[in-house]
Each structure stands twice: as C-alpha cells, then as structure tokens.
DSSP file (Angstrom, degrees, kcal/mol; ACC not computed):
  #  RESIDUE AA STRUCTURE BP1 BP2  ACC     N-H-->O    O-->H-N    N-H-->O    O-->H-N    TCO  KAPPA ALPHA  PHI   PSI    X-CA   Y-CA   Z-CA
    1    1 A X              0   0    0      0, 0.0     2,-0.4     0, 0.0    71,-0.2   0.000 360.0 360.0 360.0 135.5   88.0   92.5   94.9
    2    2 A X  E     -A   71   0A   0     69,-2.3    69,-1.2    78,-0.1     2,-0.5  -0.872 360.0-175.6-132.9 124.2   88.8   95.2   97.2
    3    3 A X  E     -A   70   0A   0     -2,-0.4     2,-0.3    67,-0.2    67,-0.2  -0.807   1.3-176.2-119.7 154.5   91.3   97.9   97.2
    4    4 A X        -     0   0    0     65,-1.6     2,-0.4    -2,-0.5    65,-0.2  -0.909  23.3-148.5-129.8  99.0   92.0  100.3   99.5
    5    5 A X        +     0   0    0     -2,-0.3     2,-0.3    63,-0.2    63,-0.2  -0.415  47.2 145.3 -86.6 138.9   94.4  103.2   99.5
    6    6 A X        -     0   0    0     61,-0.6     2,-0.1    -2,-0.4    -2,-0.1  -0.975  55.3 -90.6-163.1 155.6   95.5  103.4  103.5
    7    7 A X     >  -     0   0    0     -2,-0.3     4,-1.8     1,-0.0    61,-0.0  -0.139  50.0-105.6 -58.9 139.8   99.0  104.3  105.5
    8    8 A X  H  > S+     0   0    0      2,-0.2     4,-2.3     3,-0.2     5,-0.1   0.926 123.0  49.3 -62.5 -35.5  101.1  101.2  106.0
    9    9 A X  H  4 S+     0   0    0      2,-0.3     4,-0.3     1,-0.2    -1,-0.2   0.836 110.1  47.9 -60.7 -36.7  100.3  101.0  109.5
   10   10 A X  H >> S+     0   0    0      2,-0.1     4,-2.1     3,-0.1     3,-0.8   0.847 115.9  51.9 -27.3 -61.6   96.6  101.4  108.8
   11   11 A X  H 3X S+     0   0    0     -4,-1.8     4,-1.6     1,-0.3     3,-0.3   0.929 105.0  46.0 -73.8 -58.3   97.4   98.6  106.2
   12   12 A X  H 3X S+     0   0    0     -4,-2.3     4,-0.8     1,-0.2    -1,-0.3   0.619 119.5  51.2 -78.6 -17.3   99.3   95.8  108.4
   13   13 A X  H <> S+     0   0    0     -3,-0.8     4,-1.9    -4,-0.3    -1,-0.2   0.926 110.4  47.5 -92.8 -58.6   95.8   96.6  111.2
   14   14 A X  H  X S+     0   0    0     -4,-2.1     4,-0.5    -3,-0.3    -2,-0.2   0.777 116.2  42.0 -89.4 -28.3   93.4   96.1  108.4
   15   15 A X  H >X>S+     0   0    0     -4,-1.6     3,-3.8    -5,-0.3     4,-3.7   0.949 114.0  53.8 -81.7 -29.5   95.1   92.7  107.2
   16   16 A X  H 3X5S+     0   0    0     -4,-0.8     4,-1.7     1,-0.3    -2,-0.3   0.941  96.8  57.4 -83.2 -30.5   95.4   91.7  110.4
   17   17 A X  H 3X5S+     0   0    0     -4,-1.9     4,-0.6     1,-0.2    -1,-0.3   0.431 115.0  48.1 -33.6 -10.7   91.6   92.2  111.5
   18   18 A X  H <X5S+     0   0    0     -3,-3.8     4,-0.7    -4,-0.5    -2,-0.2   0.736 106.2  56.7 -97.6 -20.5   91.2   89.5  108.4
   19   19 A X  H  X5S+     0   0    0     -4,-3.7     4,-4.1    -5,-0.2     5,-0.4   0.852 115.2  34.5 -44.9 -34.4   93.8   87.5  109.7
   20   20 A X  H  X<S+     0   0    0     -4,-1.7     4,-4.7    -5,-0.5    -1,-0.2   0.977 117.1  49.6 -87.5 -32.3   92.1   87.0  112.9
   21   21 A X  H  X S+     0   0    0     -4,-0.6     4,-1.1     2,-0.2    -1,-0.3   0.591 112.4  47.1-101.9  24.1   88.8   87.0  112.0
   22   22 A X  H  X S+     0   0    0     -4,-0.7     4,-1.9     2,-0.2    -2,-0.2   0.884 113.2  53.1 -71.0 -81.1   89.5   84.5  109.3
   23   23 A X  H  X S+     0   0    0     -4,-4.1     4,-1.1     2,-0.2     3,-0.5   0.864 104.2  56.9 -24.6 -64.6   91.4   82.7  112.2
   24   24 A X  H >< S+     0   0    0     -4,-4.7     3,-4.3    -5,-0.4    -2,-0.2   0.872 110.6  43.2 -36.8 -88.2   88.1   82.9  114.5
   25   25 A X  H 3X S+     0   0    0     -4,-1.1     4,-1.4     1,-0.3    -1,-0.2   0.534 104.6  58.3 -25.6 -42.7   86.1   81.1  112.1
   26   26 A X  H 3X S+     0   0    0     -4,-1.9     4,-1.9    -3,-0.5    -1,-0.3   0.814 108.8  57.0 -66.7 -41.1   88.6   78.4  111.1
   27   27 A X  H X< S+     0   0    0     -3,-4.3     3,-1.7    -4,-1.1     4,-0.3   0.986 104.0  46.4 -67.5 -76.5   88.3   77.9  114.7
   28   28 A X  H 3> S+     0   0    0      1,-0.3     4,-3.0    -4,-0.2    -1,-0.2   0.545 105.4  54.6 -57.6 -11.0   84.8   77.4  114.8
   29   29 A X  H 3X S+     0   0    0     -4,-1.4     4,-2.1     2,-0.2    -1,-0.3   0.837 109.2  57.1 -90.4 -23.7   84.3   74.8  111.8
   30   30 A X  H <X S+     0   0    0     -4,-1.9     4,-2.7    -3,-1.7    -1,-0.2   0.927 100.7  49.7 -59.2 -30.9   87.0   72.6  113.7
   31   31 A X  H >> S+     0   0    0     -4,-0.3     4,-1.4     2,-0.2     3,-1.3   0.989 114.1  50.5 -76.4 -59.7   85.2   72.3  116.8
   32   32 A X  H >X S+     0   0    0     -4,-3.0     4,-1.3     1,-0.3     3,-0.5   0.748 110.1  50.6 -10.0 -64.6   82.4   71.3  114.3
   33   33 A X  H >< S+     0   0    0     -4,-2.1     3,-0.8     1,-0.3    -1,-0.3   0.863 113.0  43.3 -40.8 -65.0   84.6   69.1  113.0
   34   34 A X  H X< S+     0   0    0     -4,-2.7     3,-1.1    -3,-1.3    -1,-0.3   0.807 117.3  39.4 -58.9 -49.8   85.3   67.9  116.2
   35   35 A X  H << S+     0   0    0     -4,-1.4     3,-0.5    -3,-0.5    -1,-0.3   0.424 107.7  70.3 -99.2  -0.5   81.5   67.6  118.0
   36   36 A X  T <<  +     0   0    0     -4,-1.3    -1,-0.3    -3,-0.8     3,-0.3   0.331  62.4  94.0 -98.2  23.4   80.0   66.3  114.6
   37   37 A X  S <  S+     0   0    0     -3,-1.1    -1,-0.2     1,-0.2    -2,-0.1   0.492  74.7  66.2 -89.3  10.4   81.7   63.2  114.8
   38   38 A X  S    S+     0   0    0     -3,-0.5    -1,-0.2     3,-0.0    -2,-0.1   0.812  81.8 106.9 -51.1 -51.5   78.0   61.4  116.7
   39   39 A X  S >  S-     0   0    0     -3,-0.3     3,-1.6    -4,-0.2    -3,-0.0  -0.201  73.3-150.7 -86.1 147.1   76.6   62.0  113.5
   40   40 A X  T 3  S+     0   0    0      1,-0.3    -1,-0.1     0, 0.0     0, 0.0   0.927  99.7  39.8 -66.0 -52.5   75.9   58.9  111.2
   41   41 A X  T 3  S+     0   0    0      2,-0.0    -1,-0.3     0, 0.0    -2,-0.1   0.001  81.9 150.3-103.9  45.8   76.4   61.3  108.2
   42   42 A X    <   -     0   0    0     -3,-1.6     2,-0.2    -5,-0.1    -5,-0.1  -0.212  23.8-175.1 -82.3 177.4   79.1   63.5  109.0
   43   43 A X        -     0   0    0     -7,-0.1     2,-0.3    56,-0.0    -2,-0.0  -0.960  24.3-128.2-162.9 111.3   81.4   64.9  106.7
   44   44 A X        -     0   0    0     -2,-0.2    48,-1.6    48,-0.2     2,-0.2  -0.594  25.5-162.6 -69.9 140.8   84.7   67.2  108.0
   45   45 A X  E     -B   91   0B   0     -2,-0.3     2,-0.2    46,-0.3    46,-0.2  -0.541   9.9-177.7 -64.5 154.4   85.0   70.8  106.4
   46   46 A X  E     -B   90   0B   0     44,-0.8    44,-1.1    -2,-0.2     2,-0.4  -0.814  24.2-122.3-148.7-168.4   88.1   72.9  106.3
   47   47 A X  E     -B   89   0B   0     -2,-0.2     2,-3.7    42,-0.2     3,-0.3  -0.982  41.2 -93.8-118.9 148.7   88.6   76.5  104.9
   48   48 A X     >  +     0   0    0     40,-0.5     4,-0.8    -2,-0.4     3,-0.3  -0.087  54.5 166.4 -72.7  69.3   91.3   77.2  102.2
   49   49 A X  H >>  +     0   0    0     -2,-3.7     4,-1.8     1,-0.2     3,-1.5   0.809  65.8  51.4 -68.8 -35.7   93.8   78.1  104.3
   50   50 A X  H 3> S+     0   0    0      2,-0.3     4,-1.4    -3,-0.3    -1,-0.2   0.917 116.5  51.6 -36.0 -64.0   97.0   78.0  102.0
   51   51 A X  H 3> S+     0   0    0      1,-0.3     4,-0.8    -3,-0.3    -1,-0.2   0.719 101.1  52.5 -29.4 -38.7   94.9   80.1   99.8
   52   52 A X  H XX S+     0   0    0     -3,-1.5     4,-0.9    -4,-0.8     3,-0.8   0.867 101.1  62.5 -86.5 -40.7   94.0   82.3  101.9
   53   53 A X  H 3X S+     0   0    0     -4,-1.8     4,-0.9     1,-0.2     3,-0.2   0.818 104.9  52.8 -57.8 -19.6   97.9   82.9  102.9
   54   54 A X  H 3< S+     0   0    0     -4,-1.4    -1,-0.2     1,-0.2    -2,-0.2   0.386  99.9  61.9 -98.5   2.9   98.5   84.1   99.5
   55   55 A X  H <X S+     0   0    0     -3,-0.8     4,-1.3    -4,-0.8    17,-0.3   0.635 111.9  31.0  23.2 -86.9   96.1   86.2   99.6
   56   56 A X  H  X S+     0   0    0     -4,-0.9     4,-1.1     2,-0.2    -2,-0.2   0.645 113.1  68.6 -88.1 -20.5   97.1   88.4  102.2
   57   57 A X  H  X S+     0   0    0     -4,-0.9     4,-1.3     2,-0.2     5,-0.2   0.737 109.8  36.3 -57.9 -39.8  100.9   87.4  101.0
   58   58 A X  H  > S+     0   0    0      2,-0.1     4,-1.9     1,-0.1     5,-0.3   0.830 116.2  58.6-108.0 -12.5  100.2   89.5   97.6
   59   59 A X  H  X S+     0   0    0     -4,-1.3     4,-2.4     2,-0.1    11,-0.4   0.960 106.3  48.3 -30.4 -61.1   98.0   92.1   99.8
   60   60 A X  H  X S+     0   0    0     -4,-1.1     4,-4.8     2,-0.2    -2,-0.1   0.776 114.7  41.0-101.4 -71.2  101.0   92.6  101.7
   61   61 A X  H  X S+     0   0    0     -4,-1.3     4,-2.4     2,-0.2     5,-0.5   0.928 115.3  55.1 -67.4 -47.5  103.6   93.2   98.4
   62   62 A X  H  X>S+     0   0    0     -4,-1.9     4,-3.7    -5,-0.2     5,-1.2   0.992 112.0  38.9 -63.9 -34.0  101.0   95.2   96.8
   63   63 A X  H  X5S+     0   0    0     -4,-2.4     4,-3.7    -5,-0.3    -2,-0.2   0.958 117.0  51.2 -52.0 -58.9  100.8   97.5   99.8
   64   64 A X  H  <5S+     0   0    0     -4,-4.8    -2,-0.2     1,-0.2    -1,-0.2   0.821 126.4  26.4 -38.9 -55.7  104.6   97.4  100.2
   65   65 A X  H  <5S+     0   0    0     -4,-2.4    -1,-0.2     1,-0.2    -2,-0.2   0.607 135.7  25.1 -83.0 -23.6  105.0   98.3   96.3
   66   66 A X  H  <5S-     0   0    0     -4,-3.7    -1,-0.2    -5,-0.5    -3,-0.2   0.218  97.2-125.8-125.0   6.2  101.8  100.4   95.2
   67   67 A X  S  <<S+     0   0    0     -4,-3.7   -61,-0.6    -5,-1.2     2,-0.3   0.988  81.0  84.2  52.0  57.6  100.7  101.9   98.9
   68   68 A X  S    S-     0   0    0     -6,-0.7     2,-0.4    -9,-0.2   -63,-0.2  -0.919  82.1-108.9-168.6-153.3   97.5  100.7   98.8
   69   69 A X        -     0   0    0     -2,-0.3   -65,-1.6   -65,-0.2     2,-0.4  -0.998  23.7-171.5-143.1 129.1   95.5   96.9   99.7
   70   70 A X  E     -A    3   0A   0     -2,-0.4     2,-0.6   -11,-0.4   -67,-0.2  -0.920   6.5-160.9-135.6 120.4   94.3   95.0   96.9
   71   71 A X  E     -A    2   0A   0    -69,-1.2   -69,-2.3    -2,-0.4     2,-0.5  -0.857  12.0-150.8-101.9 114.5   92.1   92.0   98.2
   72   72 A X        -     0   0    0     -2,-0.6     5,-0.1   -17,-0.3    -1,-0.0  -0.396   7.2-136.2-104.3  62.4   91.9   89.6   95.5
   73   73 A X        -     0   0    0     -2,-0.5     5,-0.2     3,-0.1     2,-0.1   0.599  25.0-173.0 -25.2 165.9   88.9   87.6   95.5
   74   74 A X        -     0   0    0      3,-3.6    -1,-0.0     1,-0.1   -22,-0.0  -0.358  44.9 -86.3-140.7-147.4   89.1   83.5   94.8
   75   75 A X  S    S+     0   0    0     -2,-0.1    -1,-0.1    13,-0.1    -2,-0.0   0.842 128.5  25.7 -93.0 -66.5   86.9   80.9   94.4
   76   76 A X  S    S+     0   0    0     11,-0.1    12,-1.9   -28,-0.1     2,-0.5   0.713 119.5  53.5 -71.3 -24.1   86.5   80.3   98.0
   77   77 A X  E     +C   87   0C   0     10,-0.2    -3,-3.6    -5,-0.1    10,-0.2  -0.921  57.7 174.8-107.4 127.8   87.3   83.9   99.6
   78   78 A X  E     -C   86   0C   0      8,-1.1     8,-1.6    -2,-0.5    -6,-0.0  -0.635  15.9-147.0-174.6 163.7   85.9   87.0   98.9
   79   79 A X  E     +C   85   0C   0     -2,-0.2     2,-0.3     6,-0.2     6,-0.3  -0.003  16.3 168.8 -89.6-178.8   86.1   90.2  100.1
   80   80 A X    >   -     0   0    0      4,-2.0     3,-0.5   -78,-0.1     4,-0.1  -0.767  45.8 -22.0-138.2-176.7   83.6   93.3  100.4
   81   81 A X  G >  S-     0   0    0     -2,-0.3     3,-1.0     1,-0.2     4,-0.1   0.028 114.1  -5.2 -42.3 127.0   83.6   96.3  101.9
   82   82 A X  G 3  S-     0   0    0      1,-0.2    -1,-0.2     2,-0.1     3,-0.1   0.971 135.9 -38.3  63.7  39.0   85.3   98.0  104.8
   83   83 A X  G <  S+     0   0    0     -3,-0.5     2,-0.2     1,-0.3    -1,-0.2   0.540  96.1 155.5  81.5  -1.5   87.1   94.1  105.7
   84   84 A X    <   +     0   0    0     -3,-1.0    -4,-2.0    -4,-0.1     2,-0.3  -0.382  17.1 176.7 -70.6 144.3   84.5   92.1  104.9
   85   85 A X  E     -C   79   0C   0     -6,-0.3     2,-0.3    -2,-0.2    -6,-0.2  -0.976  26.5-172.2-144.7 142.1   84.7   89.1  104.0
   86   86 A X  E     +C   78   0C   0     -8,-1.6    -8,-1.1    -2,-0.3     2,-0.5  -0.766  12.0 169.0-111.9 179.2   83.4   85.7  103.0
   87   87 A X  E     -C   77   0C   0     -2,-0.3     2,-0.5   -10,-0.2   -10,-0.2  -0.908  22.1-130.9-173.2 147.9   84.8   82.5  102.4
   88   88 A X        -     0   0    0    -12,-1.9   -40,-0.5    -2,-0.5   -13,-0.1  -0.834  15.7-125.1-101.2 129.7   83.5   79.0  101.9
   89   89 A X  E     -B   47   0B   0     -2,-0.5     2,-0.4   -42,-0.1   -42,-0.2   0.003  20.8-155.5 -50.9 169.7   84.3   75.8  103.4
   90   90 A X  E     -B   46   0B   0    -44,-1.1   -44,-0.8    -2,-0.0   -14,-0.0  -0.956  33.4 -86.2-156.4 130.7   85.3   72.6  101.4
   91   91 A X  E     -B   45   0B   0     -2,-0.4     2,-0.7   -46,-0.2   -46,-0.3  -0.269  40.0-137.0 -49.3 128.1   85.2   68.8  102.2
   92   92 A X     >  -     0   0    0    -48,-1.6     4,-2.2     1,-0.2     5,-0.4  -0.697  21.7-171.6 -67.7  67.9   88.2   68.1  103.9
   93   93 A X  H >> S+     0   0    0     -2,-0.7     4,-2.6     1,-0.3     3,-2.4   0.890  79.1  50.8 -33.1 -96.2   89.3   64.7  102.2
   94   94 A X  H 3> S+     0   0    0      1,-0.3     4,-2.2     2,-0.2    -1,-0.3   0.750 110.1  44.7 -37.8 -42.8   92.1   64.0  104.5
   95   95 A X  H 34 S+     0   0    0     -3,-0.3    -1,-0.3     2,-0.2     4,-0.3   0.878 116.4  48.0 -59.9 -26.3   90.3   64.3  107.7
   96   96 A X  H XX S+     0   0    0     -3,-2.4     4,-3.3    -4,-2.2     3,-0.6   0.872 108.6  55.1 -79.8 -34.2   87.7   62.5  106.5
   97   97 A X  H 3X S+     0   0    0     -4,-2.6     4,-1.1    -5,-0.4    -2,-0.2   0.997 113.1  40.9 -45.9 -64.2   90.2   59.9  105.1
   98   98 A X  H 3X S+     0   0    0     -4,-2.2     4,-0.8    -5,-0.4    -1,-0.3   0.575 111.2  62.7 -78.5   6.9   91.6   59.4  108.5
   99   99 A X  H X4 S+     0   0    0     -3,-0.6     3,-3.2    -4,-0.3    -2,-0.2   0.872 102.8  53.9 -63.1 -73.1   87.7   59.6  110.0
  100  100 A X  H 3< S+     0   0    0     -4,-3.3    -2,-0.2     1,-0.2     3,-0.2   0.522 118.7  27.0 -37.0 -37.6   87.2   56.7  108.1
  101  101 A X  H 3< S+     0   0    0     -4,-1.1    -1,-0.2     1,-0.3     2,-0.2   0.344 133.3  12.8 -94.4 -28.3   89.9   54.6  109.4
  102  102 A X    <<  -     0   0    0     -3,-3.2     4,-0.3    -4,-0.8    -1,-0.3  -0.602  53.2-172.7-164.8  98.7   90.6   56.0  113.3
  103  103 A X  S    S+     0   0    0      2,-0.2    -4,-0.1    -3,-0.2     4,-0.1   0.179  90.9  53.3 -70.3   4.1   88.1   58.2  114.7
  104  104 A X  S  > S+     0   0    0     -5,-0.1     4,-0.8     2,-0.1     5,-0.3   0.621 111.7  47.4 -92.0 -42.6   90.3   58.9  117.7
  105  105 A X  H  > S+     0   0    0      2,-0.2     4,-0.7     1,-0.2    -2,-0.2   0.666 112.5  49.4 -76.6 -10.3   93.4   59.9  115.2
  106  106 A X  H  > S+     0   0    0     -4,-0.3     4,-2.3    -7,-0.1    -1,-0.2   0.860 107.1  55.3 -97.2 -25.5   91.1   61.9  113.4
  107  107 A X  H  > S+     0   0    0      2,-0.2     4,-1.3     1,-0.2    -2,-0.2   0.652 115.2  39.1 -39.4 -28.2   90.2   63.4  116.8
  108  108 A X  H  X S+     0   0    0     -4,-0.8     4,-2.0     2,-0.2     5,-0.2   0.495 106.1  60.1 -91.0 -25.6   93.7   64.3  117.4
  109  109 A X  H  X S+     0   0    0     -4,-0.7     4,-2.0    -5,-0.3     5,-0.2   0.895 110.2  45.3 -89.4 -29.3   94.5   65.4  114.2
  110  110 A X  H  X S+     0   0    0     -4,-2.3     4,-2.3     1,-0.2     5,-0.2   0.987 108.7  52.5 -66.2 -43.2   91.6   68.1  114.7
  111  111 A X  H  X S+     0   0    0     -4,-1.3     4,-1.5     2,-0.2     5,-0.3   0.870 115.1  49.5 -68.2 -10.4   92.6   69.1  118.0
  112  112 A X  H >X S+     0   0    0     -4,-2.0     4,-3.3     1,-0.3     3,-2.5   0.994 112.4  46.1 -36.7 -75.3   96.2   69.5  116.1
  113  113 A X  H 3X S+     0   0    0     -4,-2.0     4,-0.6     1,-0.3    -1,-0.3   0.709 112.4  44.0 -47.1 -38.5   94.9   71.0  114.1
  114  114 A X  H 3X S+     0   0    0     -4,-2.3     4,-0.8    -5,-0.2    -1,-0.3   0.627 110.7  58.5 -91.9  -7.4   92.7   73.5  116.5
  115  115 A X  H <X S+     0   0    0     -3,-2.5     4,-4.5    -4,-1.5    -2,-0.2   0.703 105.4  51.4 -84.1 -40.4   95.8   74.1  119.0
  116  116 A X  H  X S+     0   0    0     -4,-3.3     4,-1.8    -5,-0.3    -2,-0.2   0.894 110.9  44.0 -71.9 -13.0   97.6   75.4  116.1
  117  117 A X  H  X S+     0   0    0     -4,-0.6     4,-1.4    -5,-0.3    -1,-0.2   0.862 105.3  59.6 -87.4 -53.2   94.9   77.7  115.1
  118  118 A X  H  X S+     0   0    0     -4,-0.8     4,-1.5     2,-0.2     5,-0.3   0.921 111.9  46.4 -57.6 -44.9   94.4   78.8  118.7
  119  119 A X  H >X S+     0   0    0     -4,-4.5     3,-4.5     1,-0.2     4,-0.6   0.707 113.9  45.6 -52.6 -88.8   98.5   80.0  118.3
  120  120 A X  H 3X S+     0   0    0     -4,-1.8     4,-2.1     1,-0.4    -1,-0.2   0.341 112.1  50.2 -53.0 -35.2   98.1   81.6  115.2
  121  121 A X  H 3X S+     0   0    0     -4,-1.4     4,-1.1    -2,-0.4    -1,-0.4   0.703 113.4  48.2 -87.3 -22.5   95.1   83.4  116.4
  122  122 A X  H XX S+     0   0    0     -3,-4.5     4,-3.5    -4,-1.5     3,-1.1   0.924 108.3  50.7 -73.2 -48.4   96.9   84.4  119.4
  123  123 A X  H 3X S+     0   0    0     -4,-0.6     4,-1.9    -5,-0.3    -2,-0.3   0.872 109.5  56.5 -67.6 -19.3  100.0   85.7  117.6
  124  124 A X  H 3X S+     0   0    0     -4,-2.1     4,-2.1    -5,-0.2    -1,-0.3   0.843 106.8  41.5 -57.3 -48.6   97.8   87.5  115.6
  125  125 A X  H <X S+     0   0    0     -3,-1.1     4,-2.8    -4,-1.1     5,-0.2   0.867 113.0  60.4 -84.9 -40.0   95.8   89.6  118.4
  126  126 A X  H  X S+     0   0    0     -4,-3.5     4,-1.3    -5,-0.3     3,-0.4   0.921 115.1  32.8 -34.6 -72.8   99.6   90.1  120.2
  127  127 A X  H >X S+     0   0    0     -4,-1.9     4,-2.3     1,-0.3     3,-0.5   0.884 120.3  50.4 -73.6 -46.6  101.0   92.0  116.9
  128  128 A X  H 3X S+     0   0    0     -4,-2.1     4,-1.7     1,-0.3    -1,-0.3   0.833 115.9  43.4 -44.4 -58.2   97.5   93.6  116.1
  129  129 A X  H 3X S+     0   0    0     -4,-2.8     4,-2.0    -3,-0.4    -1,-0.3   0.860 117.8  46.0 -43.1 -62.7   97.5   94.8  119.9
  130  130 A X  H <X S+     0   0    0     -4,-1.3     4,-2.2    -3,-0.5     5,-0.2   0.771 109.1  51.6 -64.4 -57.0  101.2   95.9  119.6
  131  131 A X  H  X S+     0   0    0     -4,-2.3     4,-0.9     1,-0.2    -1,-0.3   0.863 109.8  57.4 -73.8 -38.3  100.7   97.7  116.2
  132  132 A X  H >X S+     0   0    0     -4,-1.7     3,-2.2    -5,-0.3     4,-1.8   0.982 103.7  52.8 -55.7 -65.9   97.5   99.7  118.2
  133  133 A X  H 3< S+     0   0    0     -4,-2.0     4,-0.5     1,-0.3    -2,-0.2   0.881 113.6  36.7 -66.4 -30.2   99.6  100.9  120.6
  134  134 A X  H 3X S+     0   0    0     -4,-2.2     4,-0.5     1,-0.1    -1,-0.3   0.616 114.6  57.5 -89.1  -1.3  102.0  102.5  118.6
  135  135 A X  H <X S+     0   0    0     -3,-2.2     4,-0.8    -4,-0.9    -2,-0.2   0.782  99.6  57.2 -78.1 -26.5   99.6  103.5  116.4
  136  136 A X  H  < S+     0   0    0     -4,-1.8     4,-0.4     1,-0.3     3,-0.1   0.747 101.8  56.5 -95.5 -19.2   97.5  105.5  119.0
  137  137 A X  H  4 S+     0   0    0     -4,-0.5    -1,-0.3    -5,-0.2    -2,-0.1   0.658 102.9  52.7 -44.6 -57.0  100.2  107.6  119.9
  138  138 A X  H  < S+     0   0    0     -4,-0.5    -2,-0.2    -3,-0.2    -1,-0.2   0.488 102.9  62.2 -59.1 -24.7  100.9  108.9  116.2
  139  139 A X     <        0   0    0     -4,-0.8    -2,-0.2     1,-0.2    -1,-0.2   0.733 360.0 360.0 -97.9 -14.9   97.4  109.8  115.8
  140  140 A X              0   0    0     -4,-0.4    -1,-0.2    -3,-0.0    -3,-0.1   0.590 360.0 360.0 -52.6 360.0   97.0  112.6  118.8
C-alpha cells in the first residue's frame, strides 16, 4: 500500500503515470499474446484490468475526500514507492477458449483487444500532457 499526501493536480499526474504505464505493459503481454500463437504450448495472459480500474477509482475518491493517494495493493497489483508498481498476469481463459476453437478469431479478438489499449493509452498521454502544461505554469 502506498499513500501519498500530494496537491490534486500532483495527484491526477501521479495516477495517471500508473495509468499509462500499466497501459504500456498491457500492451506488451498482448503482442505476446499475439506472436506466441507458433508455439505448440502456448497459453494467453492478460492483466487484471477491471481490478486495476478500481484501484485507481478508490485512489481517485480518497484523494477527492482525504487529499491524499492511497494505493491499495491486491492480489495481482501492488504498489511501492515513488509509483512503482507491480502487477501479475493471469491465464486468460477466454482468449484461450476462443484459441482453442479459431485461432484467427482469437487473433482478432487480441488485436481488439490491443487497438483498444493503444486508445486508452493515448487518451491517457493527451490528459497527462494537458494537465503538464497547466501545471508548469503554476509552479514558476
């Protein structure tokens, strides 16, 4: 667990640098996903993303309500110091479900799945960017 007492504007930069590099990651175990389907014994991963929004969902209310960031570790997530973080993958049943069955729909359903990720990851670096630039202004 990590708490942090920080400015709300401080605070919405600091979630969103886990947002993104949470995002990043997510990216890379899909293209796994994606370039391990040659192998005889592959097996899809995913990271817990649902988890992981609620997470930053009760970060978010604690900041609004107590001014401060309280990072709540999980089974799969958890945080350290200064934004660090780790978080563990988990067999992905359903991709592997639809491996088994269509290995071109389970090809499509990762790149779904990795286009949406590429938004998210974008809209993420937009407001992060956005929130910098009014930020940098307030701090001269």
């Amino acid at each position: 667990m990590q708490i942090n007492k920080t400015e709300p504007d401080n605070a919405v930069i600091e979630l969103l640098e886990i947002v993104i590099e949470f995002t990043r990651r997510r990216g890379e175990l899909l293209r796994k996903n994606i370039a391990g389907v040659t192998n005889s014994e592959f097996v899809a991963y995913e990271y817990p993303v649902e988890e992981f929004v609620d997470m930053i969902e009760k970060a978010v209310a604690e900041q609004i309500y107590a001014e401060r960031i309280l990072l709540e570790d999980s089974e799969c997530v958890k945080f350290g110091e200064n934004g660090s973080f780790e978080v563990y993958p988990s067999v992905d049943q359903a991709s592997n479900e639809i491996f088994k069955k269509d290995i071109n729909a389970y090809i499509d359903f990762q790149r779904e799945k990795l286009a949406e990720n590429r938004w998210l990851l974008e809209q993420a670096r937009n407001l992060l960017d956005e929130l910098q630039m009014v930020a940098e202004p307030l701090a001269v």
